[in-house]
PDB file of N, CA, C, O and CB in Angstrom:
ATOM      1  N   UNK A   1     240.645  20.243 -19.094  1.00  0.00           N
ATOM      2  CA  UNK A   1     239.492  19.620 -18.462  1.00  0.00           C
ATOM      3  C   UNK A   1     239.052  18.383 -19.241  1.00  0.00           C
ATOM      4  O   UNK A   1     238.546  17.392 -18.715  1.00  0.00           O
ATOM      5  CB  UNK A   1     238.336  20.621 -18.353  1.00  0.00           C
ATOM      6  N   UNK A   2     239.309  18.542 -20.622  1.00  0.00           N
ATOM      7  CA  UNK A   2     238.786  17.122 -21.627  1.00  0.00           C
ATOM      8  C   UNK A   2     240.077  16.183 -21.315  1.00  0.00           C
ATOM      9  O   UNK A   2     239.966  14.970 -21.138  1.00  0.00           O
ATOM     10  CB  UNK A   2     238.598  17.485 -23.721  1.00  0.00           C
ATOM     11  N   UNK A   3     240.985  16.696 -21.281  1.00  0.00           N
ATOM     12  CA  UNK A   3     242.065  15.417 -20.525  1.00  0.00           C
ATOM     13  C   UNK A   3     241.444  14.626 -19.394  1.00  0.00           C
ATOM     14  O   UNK A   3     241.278  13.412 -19.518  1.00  0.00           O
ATOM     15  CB  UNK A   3     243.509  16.104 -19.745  1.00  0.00           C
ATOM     16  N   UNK A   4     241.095  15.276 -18.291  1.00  0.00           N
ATOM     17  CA  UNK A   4     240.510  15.092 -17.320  1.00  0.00           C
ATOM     18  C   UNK A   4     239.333  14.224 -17.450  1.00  0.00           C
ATOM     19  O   UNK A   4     239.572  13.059 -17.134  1.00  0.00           O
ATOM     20  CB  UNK A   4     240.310  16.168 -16.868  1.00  0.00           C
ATOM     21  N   UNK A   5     238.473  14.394 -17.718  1.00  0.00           N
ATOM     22  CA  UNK A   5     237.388  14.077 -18.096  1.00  0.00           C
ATOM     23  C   UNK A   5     237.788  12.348 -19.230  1.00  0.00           C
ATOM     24  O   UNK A   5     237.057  11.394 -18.964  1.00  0.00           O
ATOM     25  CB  UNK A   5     236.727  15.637 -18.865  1.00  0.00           C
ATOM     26  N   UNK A   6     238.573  12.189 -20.034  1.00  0.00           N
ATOM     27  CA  UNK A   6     238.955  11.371 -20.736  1.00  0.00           C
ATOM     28  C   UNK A   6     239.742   9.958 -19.570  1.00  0.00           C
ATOM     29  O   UNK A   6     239.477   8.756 -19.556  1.00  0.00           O
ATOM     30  CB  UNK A   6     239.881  12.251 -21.827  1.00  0.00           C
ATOM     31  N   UNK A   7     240.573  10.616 -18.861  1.00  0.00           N
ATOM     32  CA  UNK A   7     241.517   9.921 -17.606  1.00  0.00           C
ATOM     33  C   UNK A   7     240.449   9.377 -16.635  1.00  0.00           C
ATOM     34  O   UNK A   7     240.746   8.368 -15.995  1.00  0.00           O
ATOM     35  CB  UNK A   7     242.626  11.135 -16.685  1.00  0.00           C
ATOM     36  N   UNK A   8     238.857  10.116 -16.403  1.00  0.00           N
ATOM     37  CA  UNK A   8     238.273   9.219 -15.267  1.00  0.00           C
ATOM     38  C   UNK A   8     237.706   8.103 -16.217  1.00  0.00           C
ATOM     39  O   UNK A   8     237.723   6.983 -15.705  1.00  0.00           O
ATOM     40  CB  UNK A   8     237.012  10.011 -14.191  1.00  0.00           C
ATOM     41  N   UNK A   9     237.269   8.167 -17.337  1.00  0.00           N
ATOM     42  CA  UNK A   9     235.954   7.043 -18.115  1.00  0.00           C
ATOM     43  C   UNK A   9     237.062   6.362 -18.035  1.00  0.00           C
ATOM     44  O   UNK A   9     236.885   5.247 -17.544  1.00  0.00           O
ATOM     45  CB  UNK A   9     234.970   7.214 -19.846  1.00  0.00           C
ATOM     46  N   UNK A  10     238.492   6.679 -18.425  1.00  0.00           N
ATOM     47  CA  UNK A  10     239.517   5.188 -18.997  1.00  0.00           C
ATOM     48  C   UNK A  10     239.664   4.740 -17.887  1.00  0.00           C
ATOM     49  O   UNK A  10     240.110   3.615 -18.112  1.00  0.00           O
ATOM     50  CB  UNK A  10     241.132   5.295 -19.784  1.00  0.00           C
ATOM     51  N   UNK A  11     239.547   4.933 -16.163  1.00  0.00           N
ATOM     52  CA  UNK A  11     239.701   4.339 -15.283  1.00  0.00           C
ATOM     53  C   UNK A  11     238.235   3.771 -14.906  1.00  0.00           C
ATOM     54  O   UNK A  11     237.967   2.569 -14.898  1.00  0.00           O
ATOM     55  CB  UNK A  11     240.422   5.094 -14.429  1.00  0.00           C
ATOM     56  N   UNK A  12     237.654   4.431 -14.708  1.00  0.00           N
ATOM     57  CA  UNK A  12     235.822   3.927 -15.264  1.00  0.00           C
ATOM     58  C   UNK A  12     235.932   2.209 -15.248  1.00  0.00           C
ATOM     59  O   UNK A  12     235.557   1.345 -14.455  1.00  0.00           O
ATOM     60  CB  UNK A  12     235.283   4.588 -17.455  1.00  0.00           C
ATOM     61  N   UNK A  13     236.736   2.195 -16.716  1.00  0.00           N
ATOM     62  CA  UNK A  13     236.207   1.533 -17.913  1.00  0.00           C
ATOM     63  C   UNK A  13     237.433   0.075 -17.057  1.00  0.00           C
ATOM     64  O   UNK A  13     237.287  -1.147 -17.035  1.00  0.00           O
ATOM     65  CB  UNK A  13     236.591   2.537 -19.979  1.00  0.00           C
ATOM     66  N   UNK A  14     238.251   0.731 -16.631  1.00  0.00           N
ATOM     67  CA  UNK A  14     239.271  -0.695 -15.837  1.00  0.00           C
ATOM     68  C   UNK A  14     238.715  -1.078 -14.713  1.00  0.00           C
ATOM     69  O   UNK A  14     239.072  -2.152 -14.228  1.00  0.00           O
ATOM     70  CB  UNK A  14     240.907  -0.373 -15.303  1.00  0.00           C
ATOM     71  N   UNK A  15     237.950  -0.464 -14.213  1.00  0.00           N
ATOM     72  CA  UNK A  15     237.152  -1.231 -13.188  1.00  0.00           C
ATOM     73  C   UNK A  15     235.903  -1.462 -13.146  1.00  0.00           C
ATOM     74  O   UNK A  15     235.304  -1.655 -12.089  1.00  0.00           O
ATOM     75  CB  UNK A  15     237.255  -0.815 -12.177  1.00  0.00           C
ATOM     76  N   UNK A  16     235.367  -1.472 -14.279  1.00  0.00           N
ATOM     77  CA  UNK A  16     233.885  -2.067 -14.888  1.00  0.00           C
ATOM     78  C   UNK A  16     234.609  -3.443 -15.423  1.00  0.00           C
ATOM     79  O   UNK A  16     234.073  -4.453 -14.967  1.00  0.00           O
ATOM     80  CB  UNK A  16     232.954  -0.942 -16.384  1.00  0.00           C
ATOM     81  N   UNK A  17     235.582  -3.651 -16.191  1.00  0.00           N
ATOM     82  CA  UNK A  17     235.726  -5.056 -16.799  1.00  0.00           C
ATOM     83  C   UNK A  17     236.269  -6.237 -15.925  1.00  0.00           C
ATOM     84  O   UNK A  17     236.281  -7.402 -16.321  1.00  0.00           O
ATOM     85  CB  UNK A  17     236.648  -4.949 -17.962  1.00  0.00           C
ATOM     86  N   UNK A  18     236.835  -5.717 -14.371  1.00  0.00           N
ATOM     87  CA  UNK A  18     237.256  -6.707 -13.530  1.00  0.00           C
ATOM     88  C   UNK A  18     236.224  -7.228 -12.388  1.00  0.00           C
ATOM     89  O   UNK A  18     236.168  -8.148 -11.572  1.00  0.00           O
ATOM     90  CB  UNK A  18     238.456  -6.202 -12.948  1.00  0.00           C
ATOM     91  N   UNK A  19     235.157  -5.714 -12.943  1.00  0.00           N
ATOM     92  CA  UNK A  19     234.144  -6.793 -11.708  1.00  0.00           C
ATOM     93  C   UNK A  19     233.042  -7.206 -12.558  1.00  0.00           C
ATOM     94  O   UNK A  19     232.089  -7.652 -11.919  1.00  0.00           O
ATOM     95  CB  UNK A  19     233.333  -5.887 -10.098  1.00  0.00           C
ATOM     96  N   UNK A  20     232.903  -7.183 -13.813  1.00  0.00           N
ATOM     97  CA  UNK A  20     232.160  -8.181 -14.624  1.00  0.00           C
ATOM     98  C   UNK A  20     232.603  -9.472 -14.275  1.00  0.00           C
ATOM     99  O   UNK A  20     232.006 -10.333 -13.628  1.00  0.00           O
ATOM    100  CB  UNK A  20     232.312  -7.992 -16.090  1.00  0.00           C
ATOM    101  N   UNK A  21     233.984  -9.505 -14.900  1.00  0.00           N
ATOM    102  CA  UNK A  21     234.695 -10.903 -14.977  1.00  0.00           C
ATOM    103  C   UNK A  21     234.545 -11.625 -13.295  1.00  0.00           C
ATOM    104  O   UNK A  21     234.511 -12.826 -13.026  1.00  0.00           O
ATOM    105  CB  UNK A  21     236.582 -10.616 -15.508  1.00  0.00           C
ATOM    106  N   UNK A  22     234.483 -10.597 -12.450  1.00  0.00           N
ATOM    107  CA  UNK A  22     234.404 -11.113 -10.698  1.00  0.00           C
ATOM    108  C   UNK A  22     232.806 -11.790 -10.768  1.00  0.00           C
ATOM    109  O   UNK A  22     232.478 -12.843 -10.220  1.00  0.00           O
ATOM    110  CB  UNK A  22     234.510  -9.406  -9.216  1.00  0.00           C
ATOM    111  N   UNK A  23     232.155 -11.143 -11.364  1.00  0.00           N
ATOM    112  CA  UNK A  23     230.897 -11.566 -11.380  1.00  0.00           C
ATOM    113  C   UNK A  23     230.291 -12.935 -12.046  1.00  0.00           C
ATOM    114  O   UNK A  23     229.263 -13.544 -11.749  1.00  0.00           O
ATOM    115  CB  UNK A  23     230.359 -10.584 -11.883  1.00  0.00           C
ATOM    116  N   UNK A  24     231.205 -13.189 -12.974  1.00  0.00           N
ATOM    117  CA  UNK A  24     231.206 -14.327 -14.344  1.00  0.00           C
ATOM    118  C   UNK A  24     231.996 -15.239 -12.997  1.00  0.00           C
ATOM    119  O   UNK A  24     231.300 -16.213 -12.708  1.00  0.00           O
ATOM    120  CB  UNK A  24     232.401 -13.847 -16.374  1.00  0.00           C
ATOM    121  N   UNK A  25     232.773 -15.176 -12.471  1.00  0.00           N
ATOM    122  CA  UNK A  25     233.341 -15.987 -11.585  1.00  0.00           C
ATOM    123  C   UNK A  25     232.534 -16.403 -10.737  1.00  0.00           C
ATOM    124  O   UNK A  25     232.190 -17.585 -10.766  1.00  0.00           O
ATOM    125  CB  UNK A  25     234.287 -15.524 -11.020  1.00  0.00           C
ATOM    126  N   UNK A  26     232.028 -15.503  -9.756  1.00  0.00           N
ATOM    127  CA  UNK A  26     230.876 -15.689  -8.992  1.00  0.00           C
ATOM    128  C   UNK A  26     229.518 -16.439  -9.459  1.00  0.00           C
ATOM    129  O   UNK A  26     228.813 -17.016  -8.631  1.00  0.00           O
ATOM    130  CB  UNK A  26     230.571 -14.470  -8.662  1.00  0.00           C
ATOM    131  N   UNK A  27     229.177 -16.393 -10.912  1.00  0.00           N
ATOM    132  CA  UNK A  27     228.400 -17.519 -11.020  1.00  0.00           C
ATOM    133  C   UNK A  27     229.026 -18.627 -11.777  1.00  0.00           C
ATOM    134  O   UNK A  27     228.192 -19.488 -12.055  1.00  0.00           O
ATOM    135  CB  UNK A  27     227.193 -17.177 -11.584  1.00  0.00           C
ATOM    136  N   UNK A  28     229.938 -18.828 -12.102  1.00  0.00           N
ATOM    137  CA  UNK A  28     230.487 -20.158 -11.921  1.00  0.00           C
ATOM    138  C   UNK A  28     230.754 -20.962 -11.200  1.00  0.00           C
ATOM    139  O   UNK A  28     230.759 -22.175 -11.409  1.00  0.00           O
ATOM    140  CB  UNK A  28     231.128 -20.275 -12.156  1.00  0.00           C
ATOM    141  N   UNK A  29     231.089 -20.238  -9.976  1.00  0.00           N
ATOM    142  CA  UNK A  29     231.949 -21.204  -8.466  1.00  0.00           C
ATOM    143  C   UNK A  29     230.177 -21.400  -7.868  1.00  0.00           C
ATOM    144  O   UNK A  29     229.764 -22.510  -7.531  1.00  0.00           O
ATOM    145  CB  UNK A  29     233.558 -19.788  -6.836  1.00  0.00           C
ATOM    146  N   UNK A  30     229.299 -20.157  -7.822  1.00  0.00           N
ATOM    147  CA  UNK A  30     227.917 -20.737  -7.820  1.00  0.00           C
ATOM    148  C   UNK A  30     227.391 -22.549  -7.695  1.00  0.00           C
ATOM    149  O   UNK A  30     227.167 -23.462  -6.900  1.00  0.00           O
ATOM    150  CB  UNK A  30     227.457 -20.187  -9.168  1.00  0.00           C
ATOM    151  N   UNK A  31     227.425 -22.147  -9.240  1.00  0.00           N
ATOM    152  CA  UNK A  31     226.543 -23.113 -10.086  1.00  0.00           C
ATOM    153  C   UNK A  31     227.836 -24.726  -9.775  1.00  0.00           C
ATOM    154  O   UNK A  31     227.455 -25.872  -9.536  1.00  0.00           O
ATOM    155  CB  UNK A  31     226.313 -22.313 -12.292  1.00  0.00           C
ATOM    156  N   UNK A  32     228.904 -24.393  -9.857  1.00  0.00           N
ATOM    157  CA  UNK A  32     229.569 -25.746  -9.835  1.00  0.00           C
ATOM    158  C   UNK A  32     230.069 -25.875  -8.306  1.00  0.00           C
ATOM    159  O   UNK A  32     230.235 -27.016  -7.877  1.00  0.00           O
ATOM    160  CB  UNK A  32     230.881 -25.860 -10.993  1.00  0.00           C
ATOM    161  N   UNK A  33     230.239 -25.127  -7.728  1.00  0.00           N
ATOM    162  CA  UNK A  33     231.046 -25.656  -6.145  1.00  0.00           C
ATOM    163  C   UNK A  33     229.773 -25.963  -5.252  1.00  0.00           C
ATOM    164  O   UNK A  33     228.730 -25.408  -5.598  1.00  0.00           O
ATOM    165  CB  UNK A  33     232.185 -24.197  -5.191  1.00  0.00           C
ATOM    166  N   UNK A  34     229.739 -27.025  -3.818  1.00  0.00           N
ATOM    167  CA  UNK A  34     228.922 -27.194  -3.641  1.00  0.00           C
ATOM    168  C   UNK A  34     228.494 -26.547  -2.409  1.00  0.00           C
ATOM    169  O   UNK A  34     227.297 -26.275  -2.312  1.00  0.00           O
ATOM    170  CB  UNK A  34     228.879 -28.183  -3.856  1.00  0.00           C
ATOM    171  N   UNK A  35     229.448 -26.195  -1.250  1.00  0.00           N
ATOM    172  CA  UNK A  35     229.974 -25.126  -0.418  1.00  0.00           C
ATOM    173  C   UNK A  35     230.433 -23.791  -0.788  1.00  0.00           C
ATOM    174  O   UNK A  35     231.521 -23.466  -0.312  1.00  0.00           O
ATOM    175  CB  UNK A  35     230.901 -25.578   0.130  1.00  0.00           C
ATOM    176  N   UNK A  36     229.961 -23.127  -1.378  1.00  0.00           N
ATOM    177  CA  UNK A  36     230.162 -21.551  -2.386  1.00  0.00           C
ATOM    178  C   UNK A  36     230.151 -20.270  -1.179  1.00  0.00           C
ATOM    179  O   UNK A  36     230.383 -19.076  -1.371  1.00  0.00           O
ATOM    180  CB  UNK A  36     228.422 -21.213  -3.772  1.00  0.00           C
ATOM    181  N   UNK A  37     229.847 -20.865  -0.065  1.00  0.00           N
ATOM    182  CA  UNK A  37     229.681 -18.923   0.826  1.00  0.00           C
ATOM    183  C   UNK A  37     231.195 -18.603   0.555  1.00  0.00           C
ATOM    184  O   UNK A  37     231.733 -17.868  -0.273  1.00  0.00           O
ATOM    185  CB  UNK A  37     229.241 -18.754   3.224  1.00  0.00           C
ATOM    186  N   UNK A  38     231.667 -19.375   1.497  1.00  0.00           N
ATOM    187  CA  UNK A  38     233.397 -18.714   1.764  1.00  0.00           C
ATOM    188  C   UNK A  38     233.840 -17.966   0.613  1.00  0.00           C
ATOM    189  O   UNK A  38     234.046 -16.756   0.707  1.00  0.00           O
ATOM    190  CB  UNK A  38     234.699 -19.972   1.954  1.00  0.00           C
ATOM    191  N   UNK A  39     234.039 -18.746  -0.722  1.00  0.00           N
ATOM    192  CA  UNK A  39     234.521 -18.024  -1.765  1.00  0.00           C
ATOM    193  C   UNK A  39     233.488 -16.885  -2.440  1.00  0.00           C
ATOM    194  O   UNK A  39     234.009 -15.962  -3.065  1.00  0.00           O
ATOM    195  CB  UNK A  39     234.945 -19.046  -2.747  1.00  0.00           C
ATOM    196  N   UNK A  40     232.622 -16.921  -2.366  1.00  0.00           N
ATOM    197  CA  UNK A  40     231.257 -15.972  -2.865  1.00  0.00           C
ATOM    198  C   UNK A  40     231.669 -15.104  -1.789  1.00  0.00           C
ATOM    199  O   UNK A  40     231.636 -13.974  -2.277  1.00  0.00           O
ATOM    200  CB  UNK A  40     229.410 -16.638  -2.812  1.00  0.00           C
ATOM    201  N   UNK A  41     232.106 -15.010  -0.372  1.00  0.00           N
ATOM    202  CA  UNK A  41     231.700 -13.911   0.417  1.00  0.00           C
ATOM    203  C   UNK A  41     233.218 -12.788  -0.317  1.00  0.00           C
ATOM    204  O   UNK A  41     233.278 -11.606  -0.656  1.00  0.00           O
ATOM    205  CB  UNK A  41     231.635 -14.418   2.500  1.00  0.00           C
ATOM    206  N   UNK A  42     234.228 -13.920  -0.293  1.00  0.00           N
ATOM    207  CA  UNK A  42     235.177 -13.071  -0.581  1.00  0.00           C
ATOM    208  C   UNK A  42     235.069 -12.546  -1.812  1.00  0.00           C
ATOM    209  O   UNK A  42     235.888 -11.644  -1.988  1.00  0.00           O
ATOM    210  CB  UNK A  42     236.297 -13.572  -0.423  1.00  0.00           C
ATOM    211  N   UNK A  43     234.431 -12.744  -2.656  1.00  0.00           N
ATOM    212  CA  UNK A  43     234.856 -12.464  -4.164  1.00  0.00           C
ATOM    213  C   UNK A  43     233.524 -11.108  -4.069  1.00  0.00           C
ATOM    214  O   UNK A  43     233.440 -10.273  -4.970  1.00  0.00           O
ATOM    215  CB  UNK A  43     234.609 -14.186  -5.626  1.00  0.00           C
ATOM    216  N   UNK A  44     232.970 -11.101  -3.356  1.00  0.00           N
ATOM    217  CA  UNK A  44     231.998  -9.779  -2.926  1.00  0.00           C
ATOM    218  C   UNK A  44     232.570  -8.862  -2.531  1.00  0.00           C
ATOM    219  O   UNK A  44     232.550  -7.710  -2.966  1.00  0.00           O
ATOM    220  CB  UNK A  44     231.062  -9.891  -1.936  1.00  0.00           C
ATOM    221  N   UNK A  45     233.266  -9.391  -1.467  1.00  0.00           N
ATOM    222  CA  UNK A  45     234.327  -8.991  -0.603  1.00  0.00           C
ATOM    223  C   UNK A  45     235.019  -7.696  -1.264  1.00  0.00           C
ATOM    224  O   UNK A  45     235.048  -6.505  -0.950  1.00  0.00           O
ATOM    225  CB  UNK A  45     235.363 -10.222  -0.396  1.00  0.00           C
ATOM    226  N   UNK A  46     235.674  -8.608  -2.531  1.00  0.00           N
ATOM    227  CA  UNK A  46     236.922  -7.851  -3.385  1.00  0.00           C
ATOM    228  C   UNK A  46     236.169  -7.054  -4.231  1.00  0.00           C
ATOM    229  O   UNK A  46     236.788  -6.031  -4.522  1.00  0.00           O
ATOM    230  CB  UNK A  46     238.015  -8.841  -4.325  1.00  0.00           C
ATOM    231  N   UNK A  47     234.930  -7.137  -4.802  1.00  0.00           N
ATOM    232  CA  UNK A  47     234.224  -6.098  -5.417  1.00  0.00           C
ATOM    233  C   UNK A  47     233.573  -4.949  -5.043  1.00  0.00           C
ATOM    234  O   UNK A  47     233.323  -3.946  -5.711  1.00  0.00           O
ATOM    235  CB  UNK A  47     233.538  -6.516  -5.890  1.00  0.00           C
ATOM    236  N   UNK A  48     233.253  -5.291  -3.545  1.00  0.00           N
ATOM    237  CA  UNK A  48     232.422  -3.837  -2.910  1.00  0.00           C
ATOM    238  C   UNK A  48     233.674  -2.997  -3.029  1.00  0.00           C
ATOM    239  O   UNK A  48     233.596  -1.959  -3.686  1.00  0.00           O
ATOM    240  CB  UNK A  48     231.685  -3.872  -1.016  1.00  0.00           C
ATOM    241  N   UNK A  49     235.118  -3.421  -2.318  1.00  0.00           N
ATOM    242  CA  UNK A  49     236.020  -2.979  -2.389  1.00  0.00           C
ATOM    243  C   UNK A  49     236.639  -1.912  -3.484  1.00  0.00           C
ATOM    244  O   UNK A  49     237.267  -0.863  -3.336  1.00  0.00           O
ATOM    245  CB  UNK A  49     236.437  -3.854  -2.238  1.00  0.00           C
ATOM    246  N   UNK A  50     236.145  -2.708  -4.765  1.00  0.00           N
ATOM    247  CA  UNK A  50     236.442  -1.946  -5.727  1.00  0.00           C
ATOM    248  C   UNK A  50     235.711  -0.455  -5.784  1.00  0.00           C
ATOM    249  O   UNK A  50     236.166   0.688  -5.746  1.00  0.00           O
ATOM    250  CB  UNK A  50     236.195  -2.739  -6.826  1.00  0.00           C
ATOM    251  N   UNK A  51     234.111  -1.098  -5.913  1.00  0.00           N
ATOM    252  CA  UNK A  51     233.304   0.130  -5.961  1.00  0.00           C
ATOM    253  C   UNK A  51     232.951   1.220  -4.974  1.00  0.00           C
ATOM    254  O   UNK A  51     232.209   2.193  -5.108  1.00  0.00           O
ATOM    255  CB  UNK A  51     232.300  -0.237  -6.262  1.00  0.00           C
ATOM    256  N   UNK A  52     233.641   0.826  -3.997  1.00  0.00           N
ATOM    257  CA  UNK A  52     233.445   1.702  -2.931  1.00  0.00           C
ATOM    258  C   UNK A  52     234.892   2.823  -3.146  1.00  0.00           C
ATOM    259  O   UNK A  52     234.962   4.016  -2.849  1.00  0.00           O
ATOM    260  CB  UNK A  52     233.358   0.719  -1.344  1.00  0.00           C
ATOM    261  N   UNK A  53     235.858   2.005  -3.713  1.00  0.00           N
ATOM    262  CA  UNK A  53     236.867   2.806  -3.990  1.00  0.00           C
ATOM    263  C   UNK A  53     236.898   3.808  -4.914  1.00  0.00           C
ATOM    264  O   UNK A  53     237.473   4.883  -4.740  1.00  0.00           O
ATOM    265  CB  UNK A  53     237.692   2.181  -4.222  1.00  0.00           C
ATOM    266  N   UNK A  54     236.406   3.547  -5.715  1.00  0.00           N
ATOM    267  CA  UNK A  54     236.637   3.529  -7.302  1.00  0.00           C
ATOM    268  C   UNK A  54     235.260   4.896  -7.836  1.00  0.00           C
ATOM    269  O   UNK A  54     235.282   6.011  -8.356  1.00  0.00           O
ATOM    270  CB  UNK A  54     236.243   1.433  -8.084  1.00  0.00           C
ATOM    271  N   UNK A  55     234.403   4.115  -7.410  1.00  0.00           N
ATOM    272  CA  UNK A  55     233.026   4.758  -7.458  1.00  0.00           C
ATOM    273  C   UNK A  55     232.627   5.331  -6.556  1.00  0.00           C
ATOM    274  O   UNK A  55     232.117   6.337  -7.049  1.00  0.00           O
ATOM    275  CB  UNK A  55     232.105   4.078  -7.663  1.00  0.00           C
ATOM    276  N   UNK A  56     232.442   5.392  -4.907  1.00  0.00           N
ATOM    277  CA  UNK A  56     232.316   6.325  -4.223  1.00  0.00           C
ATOM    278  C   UNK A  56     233.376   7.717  -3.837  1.00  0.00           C
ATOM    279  O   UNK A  56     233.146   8.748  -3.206  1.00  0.00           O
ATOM    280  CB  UNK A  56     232.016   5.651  -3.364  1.00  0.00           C
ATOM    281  N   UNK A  57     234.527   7.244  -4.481  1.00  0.00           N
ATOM    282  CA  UNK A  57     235.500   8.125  -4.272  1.00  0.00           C
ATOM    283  C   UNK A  57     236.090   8.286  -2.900  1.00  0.00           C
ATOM    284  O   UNK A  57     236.619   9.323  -2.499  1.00  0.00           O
ATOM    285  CB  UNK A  57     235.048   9.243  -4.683  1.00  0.00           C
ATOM    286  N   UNK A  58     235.954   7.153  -2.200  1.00  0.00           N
ATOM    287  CA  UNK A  58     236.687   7.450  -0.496  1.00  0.00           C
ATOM    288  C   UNK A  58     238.204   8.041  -0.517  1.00  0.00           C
ATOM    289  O   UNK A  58     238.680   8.912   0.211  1.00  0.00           O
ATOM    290  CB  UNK A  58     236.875   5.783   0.494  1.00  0.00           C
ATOM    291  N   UNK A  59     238.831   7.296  -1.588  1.00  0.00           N
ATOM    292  CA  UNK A  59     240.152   7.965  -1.499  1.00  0.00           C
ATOM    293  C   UNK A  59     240.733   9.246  -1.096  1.00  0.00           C
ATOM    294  O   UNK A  59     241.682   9.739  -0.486  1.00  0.00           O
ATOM    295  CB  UNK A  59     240.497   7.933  -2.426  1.00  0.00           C
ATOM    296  N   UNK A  60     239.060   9.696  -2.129  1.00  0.00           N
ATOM    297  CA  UNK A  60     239.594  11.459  -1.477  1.00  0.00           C
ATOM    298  C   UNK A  60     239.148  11.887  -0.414  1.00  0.00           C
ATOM    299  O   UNK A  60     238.619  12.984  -0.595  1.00  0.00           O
ATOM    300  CB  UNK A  60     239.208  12.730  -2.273  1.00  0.00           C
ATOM    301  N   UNK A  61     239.081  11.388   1.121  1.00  0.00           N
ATOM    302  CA  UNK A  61     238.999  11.390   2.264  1.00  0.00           C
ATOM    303  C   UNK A  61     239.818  11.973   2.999  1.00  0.00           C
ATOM    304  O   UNK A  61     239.691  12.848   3.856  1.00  0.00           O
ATOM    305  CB  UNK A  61     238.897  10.496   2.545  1.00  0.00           C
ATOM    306  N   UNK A  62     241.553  10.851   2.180  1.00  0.00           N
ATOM    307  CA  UNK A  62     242.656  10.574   2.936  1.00  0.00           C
ATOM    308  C   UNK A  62     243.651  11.878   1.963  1.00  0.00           C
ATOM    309  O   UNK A  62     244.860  12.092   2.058  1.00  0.00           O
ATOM    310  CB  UNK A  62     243.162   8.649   2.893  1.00  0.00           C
ATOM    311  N   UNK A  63     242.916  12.384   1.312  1.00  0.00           N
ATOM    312  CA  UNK A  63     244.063  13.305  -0.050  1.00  0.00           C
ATOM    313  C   UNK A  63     243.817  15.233   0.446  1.00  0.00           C
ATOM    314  O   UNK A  63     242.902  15.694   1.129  1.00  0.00           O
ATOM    315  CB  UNK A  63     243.051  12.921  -2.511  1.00  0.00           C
ATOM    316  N   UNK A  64     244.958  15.969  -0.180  1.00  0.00           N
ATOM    317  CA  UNK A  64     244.354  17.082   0.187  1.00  0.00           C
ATOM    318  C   UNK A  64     243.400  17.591  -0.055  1.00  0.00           C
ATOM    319  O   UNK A  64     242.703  16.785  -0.670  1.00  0.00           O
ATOM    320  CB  UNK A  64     244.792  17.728   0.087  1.00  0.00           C
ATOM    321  N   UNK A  65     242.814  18.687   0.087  1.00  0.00           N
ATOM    322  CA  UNK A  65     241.819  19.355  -1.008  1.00  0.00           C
ATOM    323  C   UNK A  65     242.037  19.935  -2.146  1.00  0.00           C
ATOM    324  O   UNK A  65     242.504  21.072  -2.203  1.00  0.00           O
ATOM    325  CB  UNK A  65     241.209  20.220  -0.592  1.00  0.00           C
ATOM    326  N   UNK A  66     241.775  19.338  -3.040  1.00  0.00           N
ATOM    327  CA  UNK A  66     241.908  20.498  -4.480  1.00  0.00           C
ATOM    328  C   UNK A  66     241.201  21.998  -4.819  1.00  0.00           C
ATOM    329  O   UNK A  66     239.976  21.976  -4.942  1.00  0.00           O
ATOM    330  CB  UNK A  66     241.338  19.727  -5.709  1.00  0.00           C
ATOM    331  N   UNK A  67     241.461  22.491  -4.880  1.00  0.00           N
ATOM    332  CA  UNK A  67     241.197  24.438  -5.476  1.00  0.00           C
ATOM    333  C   UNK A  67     241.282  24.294  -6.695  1.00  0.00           C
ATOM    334  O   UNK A  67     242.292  23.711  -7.088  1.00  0.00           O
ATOM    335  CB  UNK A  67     242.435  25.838  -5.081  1.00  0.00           C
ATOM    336  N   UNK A  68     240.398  24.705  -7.604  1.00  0.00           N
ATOM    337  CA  UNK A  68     240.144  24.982  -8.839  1.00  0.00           C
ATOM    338  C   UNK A  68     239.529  26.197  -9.060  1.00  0.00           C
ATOM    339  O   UNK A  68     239.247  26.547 -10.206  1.00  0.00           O
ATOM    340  CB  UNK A  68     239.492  24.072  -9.340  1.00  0.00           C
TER     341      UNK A  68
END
């Protein structure tokens, strides 16, 4: 179970540092582009994505059920 438990934070932890950096992006293209929706919508886009994956757990929608 501490395996377990060790395997979700380290995946946690890979998709906390790509939507920081999405975010550091997002206020850069901000602050310097002068037309920013298009790329701001997508770069939202690719992050709800993440957290909806990642953090709501939809995956396991489409997976069997586990028994423990």
């Amino acid at each position: 179970m501490e395996q377990k438990k060790k395997a979700e934070y380290r995946r946690n932890f890979y998709v906390v540092i790509p939507l920081a950096l999405l975010t550091l992006l997002e206020f850069f293209i901000a602050i310097n582009v002068e037309d920013a929706a298009v790329p701001l919508m997508l770069i939202a886009l690719v992050k709800a994505g993440l957290i909806i994956n990642y953090f709501m757990h939809i995956y396991r929608l489409w997976r069997e059920e586990e028994h423990e």
